[in-house]
C-alpha positions as a Markdown table, in Angstrom:
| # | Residue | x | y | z |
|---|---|---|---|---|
| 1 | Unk | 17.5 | 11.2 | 33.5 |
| 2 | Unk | 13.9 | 11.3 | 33.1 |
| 3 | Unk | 13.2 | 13.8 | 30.7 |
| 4 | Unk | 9.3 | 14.1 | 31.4 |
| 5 | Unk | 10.3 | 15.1 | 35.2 |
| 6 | Unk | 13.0 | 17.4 | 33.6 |
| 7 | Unk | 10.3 | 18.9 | 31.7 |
| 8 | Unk | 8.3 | 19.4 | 34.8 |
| 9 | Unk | 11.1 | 20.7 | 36.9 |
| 10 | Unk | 11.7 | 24.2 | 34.5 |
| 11 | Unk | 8.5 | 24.6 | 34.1 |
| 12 | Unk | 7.8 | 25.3 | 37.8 |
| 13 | Unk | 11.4 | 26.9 | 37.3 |
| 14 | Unk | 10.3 | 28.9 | 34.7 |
| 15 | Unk | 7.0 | 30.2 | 36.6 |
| 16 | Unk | 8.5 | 30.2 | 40.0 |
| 17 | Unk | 6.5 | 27.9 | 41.5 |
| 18 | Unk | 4.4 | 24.8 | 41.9 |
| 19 | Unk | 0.5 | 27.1 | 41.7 |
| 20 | Unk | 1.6 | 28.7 | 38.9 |
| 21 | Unk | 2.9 | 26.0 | 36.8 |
| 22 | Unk | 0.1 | 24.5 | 37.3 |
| 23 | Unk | -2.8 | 27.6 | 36.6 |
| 24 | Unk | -0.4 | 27.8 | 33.0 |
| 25 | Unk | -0.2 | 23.9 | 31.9 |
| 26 | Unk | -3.4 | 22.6 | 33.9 |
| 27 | Unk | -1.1 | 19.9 | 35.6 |
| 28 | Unk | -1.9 | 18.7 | 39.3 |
| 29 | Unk | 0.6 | 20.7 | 41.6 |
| 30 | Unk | 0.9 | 17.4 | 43.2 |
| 31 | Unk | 2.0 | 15.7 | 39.6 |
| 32 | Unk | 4.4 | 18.2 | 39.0 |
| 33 | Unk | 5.7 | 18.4 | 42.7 |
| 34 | Unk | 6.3 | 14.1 | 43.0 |
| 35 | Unk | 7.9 | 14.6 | 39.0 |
| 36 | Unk | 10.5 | 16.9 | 41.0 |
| 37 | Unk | 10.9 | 14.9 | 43.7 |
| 38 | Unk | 12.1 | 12.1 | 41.1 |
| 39 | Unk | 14.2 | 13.6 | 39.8 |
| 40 | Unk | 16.1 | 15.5 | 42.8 |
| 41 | Unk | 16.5 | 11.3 | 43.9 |
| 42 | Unk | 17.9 | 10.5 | 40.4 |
| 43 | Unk | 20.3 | 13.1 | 40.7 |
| 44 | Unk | 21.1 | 13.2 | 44.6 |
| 45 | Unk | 21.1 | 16.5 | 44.7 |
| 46 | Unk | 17.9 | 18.9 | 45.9 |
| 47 | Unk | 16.8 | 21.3 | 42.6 |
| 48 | Unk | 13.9 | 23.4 | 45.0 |
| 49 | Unk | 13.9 | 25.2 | 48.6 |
| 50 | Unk | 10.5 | 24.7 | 49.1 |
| 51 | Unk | 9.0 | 27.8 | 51.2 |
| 52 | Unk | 5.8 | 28.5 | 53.0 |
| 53 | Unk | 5.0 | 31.5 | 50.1 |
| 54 | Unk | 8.1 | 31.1 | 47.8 |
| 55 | Unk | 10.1 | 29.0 | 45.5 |
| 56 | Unk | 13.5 | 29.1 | 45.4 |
| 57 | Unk | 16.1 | 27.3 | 42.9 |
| 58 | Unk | 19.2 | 25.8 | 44.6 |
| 59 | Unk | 22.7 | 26.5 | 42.8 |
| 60 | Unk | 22.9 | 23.0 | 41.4 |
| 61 | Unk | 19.0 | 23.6 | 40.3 |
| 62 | Unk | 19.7 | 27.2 | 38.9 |
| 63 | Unk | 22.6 | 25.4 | 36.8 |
| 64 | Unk | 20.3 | 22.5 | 35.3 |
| 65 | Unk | 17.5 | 24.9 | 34.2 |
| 66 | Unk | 19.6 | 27.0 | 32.4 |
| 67 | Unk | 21.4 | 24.4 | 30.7 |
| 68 | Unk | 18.7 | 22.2 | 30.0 |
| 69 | Unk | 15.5 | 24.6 | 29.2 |
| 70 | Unk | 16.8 | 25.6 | 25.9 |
| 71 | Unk | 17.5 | 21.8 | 25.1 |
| 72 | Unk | 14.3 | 20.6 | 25.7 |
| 73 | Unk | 12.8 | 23.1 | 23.5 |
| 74 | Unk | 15.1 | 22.3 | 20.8 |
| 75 | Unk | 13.8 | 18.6 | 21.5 |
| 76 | Unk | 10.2 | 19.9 | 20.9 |
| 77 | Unk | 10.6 | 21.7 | 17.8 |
| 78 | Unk | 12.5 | 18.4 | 16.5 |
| 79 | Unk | 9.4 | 16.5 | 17.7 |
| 80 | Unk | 7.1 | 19.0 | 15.4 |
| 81 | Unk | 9.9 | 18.6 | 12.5 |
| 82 | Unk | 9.6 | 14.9 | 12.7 |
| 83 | Unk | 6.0 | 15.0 | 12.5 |
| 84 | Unk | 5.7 | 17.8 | 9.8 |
| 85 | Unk | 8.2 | 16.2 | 7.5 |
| 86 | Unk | 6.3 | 12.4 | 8.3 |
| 87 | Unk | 3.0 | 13.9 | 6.7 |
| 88 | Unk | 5.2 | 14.9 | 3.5 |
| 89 | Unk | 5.7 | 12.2 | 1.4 |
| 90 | Unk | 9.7 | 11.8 | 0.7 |
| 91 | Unk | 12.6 | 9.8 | 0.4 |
| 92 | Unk | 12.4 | 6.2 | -2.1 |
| 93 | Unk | 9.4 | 4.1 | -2.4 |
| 94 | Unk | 9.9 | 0.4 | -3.5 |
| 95 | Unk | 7.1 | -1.5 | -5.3 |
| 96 | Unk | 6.8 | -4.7 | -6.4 |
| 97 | Unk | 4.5 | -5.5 | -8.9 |
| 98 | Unk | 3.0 | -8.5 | -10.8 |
| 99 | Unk | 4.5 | -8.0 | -14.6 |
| 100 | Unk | 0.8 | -7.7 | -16.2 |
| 101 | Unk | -0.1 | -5.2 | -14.0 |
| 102 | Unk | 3.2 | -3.5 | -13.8 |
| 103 | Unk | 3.4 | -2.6 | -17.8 |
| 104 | Unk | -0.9 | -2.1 | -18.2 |
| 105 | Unk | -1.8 | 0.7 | -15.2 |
| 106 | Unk | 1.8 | 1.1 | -13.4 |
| 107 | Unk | 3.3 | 3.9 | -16.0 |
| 108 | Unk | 0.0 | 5.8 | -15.8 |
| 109 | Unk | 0.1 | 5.6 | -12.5 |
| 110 | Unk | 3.8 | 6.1 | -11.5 |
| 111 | Unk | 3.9 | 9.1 | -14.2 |
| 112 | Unk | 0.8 | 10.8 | -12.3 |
| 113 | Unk | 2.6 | 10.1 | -8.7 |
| 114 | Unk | 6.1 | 11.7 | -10.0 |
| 115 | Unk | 4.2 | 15.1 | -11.0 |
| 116 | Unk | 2.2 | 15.5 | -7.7 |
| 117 | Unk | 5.0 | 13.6 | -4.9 |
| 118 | Unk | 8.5 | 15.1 | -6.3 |
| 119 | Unk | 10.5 | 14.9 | -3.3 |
| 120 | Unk | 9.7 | 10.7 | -3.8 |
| 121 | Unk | 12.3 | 8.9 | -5.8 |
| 122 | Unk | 9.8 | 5.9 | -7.4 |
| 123 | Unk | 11.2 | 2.3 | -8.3 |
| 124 | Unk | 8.9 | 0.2 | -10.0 |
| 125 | Unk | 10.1 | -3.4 | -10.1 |
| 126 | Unk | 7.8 | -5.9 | -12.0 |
| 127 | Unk | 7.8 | -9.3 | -11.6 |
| 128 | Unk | 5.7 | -12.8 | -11.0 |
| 129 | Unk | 8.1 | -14.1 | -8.1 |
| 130 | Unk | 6.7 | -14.0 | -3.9 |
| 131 | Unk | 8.6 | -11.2 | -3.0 |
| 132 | Unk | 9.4 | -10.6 | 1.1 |
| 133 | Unk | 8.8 | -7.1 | 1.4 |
| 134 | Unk | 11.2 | -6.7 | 4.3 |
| 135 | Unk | 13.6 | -9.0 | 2.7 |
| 136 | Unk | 14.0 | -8.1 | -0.5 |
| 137 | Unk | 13.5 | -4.3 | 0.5 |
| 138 | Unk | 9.8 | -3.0 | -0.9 |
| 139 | Unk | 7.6 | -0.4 | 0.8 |
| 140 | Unk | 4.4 | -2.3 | -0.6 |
| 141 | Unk | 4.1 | -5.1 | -3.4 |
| 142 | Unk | 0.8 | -5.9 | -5.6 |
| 143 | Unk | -0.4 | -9.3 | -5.3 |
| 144 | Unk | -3.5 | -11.4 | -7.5 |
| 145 | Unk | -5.6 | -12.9 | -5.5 |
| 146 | Unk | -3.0 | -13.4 | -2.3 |
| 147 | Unk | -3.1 | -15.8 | 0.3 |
| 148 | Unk | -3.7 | -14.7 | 3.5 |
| 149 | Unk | -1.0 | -14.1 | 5.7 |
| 150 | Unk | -0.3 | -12.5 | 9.4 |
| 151 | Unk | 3.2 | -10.9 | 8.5 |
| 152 | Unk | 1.2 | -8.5 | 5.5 |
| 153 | Unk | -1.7 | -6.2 | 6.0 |
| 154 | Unk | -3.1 | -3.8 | 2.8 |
| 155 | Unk | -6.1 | -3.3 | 1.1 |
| 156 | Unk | -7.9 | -4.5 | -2.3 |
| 157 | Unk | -8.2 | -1.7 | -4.6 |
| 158 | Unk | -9.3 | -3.3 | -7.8 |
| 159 | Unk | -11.3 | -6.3 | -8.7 |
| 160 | Unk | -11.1 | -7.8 | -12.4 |
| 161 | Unk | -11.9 | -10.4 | -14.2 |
| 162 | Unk | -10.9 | -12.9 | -16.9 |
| 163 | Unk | -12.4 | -12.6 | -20.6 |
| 164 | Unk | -12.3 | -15.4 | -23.4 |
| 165 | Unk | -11.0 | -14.0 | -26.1 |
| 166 | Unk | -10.0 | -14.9 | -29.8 |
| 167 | Unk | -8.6 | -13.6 | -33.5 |
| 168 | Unk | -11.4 | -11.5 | -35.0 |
| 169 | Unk | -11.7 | -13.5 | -37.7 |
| 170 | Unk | -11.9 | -16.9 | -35.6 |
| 171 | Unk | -14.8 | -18.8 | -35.9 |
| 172 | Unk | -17.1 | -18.5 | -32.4 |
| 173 | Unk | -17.8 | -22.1 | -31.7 |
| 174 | Unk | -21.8 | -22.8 | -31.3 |
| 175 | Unk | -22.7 | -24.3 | -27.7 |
| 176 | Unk | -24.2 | -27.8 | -28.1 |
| 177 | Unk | -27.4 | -28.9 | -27.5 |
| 178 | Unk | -26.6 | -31.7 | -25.0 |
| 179 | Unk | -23.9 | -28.9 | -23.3 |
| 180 | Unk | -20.8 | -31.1 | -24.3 |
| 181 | Unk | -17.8 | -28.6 | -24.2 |
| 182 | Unk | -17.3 | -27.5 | -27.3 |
| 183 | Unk | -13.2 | -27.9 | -28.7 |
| 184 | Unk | -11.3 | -24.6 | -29.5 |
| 185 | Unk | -7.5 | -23.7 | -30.3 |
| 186 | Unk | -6.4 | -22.5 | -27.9 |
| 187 | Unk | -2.9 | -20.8 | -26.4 |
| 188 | Unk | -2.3 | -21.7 | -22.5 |
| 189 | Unk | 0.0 | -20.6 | -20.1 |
| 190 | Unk | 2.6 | -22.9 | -19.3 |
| 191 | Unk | 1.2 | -23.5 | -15.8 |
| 192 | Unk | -2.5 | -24.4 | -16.5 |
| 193 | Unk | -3.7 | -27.7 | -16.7 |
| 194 | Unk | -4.2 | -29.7 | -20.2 |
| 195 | Unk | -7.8 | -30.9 | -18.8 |
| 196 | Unk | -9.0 | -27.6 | -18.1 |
| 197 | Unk | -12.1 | -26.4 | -19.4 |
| 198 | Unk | -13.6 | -22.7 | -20.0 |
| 199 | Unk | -17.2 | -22.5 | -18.5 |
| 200 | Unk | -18.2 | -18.5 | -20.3 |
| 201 | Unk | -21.1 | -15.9 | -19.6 |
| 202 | Unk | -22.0 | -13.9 | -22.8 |
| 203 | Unk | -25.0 | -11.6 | -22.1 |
| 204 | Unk | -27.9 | -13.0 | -21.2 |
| 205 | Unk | -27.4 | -16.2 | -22.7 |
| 206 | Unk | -27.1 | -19.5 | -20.7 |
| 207 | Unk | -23.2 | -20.7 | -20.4 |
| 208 | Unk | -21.6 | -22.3 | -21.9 |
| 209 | Unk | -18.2 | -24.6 | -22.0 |
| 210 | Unk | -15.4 | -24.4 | -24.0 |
| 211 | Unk | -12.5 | -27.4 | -24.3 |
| 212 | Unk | -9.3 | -25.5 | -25.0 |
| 213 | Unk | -7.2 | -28.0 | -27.8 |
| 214 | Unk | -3.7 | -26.6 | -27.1 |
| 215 | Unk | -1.9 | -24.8 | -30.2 |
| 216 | Unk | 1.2 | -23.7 | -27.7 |
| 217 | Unk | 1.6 | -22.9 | -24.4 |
| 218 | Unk | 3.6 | -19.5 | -23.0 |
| 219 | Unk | 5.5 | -18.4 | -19.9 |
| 220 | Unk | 3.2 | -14.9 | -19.6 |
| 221 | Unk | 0.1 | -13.5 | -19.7 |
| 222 | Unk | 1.7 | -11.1 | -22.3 |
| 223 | Unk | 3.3 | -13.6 | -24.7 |
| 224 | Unk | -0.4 | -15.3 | -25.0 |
| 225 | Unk | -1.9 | -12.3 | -26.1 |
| 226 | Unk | 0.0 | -11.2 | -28.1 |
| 227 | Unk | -0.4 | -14.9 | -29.9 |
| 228 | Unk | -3.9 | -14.3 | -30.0 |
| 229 | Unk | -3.3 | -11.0 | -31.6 |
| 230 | Unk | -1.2 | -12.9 | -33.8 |
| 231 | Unk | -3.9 | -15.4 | -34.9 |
| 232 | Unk | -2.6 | -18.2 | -33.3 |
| 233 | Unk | -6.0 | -19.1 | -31.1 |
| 234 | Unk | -7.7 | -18.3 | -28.3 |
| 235 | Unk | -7.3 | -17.5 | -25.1 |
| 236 | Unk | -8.2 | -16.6 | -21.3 |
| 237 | Unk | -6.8 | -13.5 | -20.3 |
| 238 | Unk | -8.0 | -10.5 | -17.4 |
| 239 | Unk | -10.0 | -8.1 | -18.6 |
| 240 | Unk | -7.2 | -5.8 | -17.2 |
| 241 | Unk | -4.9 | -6.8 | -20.3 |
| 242 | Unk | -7.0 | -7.1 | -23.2 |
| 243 | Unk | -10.0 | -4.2 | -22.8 |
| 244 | Unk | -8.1 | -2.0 | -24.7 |
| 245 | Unk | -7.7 | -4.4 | -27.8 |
| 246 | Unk | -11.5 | -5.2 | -27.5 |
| 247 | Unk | -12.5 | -1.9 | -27.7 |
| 248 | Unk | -10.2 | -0.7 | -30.5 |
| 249 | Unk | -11.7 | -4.1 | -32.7 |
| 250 | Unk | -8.0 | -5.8 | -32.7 |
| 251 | Unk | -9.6 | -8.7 | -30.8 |
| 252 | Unk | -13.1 | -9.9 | -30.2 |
| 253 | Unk | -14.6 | -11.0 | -26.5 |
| 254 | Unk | -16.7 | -14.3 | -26.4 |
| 255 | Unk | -17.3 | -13.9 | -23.3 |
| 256 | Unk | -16.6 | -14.0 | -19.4 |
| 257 | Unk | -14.9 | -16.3 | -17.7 |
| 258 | Unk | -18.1 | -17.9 | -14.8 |
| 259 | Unk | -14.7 | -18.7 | -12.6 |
| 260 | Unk | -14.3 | -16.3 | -9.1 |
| 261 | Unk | -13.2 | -12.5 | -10.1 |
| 262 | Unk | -9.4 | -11.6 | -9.5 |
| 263 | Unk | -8.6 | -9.6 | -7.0 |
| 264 | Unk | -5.9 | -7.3 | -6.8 |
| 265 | Unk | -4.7 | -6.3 | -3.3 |
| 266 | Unk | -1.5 | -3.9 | -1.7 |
| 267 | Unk | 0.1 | -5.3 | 0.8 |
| 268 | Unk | 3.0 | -4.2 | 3.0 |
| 269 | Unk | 4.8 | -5.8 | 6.2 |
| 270 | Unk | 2.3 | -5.8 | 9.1 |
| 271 | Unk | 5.2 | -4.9 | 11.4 |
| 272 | Unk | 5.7 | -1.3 | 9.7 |
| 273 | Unk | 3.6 | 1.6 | 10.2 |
| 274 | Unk | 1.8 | 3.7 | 6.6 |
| 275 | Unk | 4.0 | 6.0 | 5.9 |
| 276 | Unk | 3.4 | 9.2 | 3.8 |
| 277 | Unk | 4.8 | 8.1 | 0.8 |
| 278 | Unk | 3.2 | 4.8 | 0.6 |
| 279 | Unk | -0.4 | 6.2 | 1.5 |
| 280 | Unk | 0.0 | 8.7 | -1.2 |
| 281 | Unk | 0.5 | 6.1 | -3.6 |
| 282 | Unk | -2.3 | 3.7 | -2.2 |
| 283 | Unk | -4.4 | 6.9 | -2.9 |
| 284 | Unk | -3.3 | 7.5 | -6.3 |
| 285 | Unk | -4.1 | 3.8 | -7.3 |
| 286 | Unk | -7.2 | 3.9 | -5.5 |
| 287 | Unk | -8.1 | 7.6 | -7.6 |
| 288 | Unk | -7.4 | 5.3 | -11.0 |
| 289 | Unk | -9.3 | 3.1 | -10.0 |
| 290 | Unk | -12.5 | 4.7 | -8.3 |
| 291 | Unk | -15.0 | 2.2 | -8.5 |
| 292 | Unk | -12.4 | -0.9 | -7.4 |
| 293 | Unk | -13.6 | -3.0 | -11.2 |
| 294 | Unk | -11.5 | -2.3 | -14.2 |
| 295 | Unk | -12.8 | 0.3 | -16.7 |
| 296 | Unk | -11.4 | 1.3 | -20.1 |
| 297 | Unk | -9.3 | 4.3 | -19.4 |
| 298 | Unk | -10.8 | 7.7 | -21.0 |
């Protein structure tokens, strides 16, 4: 049964005829009078005695609009629940998140999101490995620097970028004249390359390179500083991770990295709408981070 031409049929019902059905809703007489023509096919059965100045209901339509009227309005009102409760965010929100990020901005963050969202039940899962968001079950997983790809869709909301930094008391190496990289100690992550240089920005003076000599190399971004911290060398790490020991004088900042900025992005599936909960959360990252480049937290 179509319930659109149900829908038509008791409202003429309900206003006794096709004119004023149609003065009431503002739909075409002949709209609602093909809807009820429809449906008196569908059911083989006639619903209306159509009269020169009257409308009458037949037994068989008599017995549908009092059955169904009260029906369709409870279907309306679940519509208007549906969309009410849709605009408050609820239920469990999955995120992925890479580990770095996860343990620098995600407590801040999720801590914030519990206070203001309640009726959300948060899970916070961080680690480095391609997650499938429909797969492996997430609402929306952070990515640095993603690939493109059809099956995600999201939005950048932060742009870093990496710093050179070493042991306070670690000599700064003095750029040569004939721009030869200049050797330092250095800690590496386990996946960069042995041949890699450092090309750095400091200020306003020219760059300048830097050949990392390899002390040790680590699995994550948060072993290697805390190395550095430890003395062991130094190191290339996001701004993200290390602002905070800058600042506070526990390790000093040589300079900028002259490589591409890293860009952190939100993705989801591109084959599921936003829903409440995750657009809240997109907003509350997007609130930390106003400006989309990493600041020191006040």
């Amino acid at each position: 049964m179509n319930l659109e031409a149900l829908s038509d049929f008791n409202l003429v019902a309900a206003h006794g005829g096709f004119g004023r059905a149609s003065r009431v809703t503002g739909r075409p007489k002949a709209t609602l009078s093909r809807r009820i023509a429809e449906l008196e096919q569908s059911l083989g059965v006639r619903l209306i005695e159509r009269g020169s100045r009257s409308l009458r209901l037949t037994d068989e339509g008599r017995a549908l609009h009092e059955r169904t009227e009260g029906l369709l309005s409870e279907i309306a009102e679940a519509g208007e629940a549906v969309i009410l409760g849709a605009s408050t965010p609820r239920g469990r929100l999955r995120v992925s998140a890479p580990v770095v990020f996860a343990h620098v901005a995600l407590p801040r963050i999720a801590a914030c999101f519990a206070v203001a969202f309640p009726e959300v039940q948060l899970e916070i899962v961080a680690e480095d490995r391609m997650v499938d968001p429909v797969e492996d079950g997430y609402d929306l997983v952070i990515r640095i620097d993603p690939s493109p790809d059809e099956k995600l869709v999201g939005r950048r909301f932060l742009t870093d970028e990496r710093w050179v930094v070493a042991p306070t008391d670690m000599k700064r190496p003095i750029p040569t004249t004939d721009g030869a990289a200049c050797p330092v100690r250095a800690v590496l992550l386990s996946a960069a390359p042995s041949t890699a240089v450092w090309r750095m920005r400091s200020g306003t003076a020219s760059e300048s390179v830097l050949a990392p000599k390899l002390v040790m190399r680590l699995s994550s971004l948060l072993m290697v500083r805390d190395a550095v911290l430890a003395g062991a060398g130094a190191a290339l790490l996001p701004k993200l991770l290390v602002a905070d020991d800058v600042e506070a004088g526990r390790l000093a900042c040589w300079g900028t990295h002259a490589g591409p900025s890293v860009e952190i992005w939100a993705l989801q599936s591109s084959r599921r709408l936003v829903g409440a909960k995750v657009r809240a959360f997109l907003d509350m990252v997007e609130k930390t981070f106003p400006e989309k480049v990493f600041v020191l937290p006040t």
